[in-house]
C-alpha positions in Angstrom: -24.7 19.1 -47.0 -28.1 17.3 -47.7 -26.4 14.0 -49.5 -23.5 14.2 -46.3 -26.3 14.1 -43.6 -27.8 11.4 -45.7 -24.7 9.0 -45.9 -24.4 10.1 -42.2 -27.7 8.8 -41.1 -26.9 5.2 -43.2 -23.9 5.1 -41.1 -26.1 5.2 -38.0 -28.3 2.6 -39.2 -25.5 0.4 -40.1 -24.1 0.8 -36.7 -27.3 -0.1 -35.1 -27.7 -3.4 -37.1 -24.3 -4.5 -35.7 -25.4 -3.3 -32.2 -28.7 -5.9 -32.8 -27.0 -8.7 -34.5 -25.4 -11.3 -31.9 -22.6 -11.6 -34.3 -21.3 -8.1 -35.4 -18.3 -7.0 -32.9 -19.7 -4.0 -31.0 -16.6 -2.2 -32.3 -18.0 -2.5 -35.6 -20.8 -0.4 -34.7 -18.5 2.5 -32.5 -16.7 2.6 -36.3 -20.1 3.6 -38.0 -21.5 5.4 -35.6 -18.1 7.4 -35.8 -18.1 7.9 -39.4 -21.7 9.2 -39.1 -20.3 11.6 -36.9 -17.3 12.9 -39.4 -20.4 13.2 -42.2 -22.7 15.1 -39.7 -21.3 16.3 -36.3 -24.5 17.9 -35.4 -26.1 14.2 -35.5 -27.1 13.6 -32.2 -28.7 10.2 -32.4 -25.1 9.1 -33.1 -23.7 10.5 -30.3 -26.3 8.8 -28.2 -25.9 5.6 -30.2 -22.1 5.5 -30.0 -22.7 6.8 -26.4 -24.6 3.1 -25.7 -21.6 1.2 -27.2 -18.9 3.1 -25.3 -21.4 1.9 -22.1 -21.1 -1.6 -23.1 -17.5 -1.4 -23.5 -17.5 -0.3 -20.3 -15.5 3.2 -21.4 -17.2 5.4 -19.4 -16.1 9.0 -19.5 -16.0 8.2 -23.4 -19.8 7.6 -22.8 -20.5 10.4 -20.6 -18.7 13.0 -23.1 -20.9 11.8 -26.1 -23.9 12.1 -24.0 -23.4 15.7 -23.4 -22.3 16.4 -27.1 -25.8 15.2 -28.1 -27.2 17.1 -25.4 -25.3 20.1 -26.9 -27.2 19.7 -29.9 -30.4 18.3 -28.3 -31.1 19.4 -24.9 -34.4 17.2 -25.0 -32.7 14.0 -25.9 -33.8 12.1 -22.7 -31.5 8.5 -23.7 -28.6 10.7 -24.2 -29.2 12.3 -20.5 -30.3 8.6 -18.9 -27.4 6.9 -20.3 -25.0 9.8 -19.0 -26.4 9.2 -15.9 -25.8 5.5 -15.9 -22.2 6.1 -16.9 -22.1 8.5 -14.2 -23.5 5.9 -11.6 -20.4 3.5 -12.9 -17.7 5.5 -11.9 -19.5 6.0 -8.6 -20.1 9.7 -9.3 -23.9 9.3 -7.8 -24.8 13.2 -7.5 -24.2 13.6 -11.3 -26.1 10.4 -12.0 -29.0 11.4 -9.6 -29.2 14.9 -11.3 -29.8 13.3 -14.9 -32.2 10.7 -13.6 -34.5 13.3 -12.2 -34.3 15.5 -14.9 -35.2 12.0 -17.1 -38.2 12.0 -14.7 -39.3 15.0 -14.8 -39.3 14.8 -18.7 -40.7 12.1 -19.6 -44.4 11.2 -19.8 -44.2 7.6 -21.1 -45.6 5.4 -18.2 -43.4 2.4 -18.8 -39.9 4.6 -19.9 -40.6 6.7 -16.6 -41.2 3.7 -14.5 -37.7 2.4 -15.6 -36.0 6.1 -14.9 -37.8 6.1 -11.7 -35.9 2.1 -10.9 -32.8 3.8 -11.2 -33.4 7.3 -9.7 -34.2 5.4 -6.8 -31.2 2.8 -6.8 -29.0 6.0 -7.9 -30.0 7.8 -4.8 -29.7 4.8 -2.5 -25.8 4.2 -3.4 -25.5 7.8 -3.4 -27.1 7.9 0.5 -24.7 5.1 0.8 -21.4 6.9 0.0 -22.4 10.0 2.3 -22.7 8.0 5.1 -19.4 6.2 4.8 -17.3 9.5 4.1 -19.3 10.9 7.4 -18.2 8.1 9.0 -14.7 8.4 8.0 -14.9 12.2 8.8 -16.3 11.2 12.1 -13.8 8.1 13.1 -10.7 11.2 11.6 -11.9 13.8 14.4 -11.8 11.2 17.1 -8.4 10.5 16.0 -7.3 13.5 16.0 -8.8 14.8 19.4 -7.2 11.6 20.9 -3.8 12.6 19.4 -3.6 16.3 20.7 -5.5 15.3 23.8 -6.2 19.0 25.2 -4.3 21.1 23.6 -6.7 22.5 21.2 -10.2 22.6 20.5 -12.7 20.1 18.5 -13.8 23.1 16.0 -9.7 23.4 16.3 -9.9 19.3 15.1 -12.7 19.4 12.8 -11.0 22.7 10.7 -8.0 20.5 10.3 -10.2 17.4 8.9 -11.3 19.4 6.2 -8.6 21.7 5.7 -6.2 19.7 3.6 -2.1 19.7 5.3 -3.8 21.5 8.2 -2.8 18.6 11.2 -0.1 18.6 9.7 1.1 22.3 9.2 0.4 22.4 13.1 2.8 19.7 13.8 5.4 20.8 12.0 5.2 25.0 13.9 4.7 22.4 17.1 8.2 21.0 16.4 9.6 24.1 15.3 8.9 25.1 18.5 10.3 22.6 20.1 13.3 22.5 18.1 13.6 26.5 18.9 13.3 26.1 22.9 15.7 23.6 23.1 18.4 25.5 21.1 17.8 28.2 23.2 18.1 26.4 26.5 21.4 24.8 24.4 22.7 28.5 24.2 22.5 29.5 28.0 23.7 26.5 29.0 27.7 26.7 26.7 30.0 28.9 27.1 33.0 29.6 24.4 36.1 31.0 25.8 37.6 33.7 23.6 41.7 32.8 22.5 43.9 35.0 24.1 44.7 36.6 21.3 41.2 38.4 20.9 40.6 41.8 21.9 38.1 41.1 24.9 38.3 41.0 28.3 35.1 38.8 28.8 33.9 35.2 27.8 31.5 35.9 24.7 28.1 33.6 25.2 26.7 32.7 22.2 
């Protein structure tokens, strides 16, 4: 075990000379930093190291899923938990992303590393402000549509269930047509009238 986690950690150093040289493919590095990881899966620097490539590469649930193996093993590894966030922020998931950054905050006690968690806490939270107002404004301009569309017939708490109830409007349109459908069949049936052959044994038309 002791000479594995030592081959393990010259693995990780390997992979972070390719990540520094301007010349070393950054999948060069993602293959060390993976072999560390076969040698030692409890290594969390190399799930935080491999997590950084797989940001560069732009693979980002790939990133976020190393993060939180380190964090697994290492519930104080603050990189792990910033860079998580920051592949969070990239697929526009911005609560996740806030929630890392202010536990990063909250954590850290380095003036100039906190200042830079602090950048993108606020910037996080800004986007994330952002994409709740747009979705209330799409919830907003949905309820006017839909108040306009069944005019009086029902309530807005009526409208505004249906907005966030998903097939509601239109689980309600379909009983309204099946009603529809069901009083025009029956004003079909009163209306014909089916003479019975001769050869029946009635003496009276049978309405269906």
């Amino acid at each position: 075990p002791v000479e594995k986690k030592y081959l393990s950690t010259l693995e990780k150093h390997k992979g972070n000379d390719c990540v520094r040289s301007q010349s070393s493919p950054l999948r060069r590095a993602l293959k060390h930093y993976t072999q560390s990881l076969s040698l030692d899966p409890r290594n969390a620097a190399s799930y935080g190291n491999r997590a950084a490539v797989y940001l560069r590469l732009r693979r980002y649930q790939n990133a976020v899923e190393d993060c939180s193996r380190a964090l697994d093993i290492d519930g104080g590894f603050v990189k792990a938990r910033a860079r998580r966030g920051v592949a969070y922020a990239k697929m526009e998931r911005w609560g996740e992303a806030v929630a890392d950054l202010e536990e990063c905050v909250a954590s850290t006690t380095t003036t100039t590393t906190n200042g830079e968690y602090e950048v993108l806490l606020t910037r996080f939270r800004k986007r994330w402000e952002e994409e709740e107002n747009r979705r209330q404004s799409k919830v907003s301009i949905r309820i006017e549509e839909e108040i306009d569309e069944w005019g009086d017939e029902g309530g807005e708490d009526d409208v505004i269930e249906e907005v966030y109830t998903p097939g509601a409007a239109a689980d309600r349109r379909r009983r309204e047509v099946m009603e529809e459908e069901k009083k025009l069949l029956s004003e079909s049936f009163r209306k014909v009238t089916i003479v019975a052959p001769s050869d029946c044994d009635t003496d009276s038309d049978e309405e269906w």
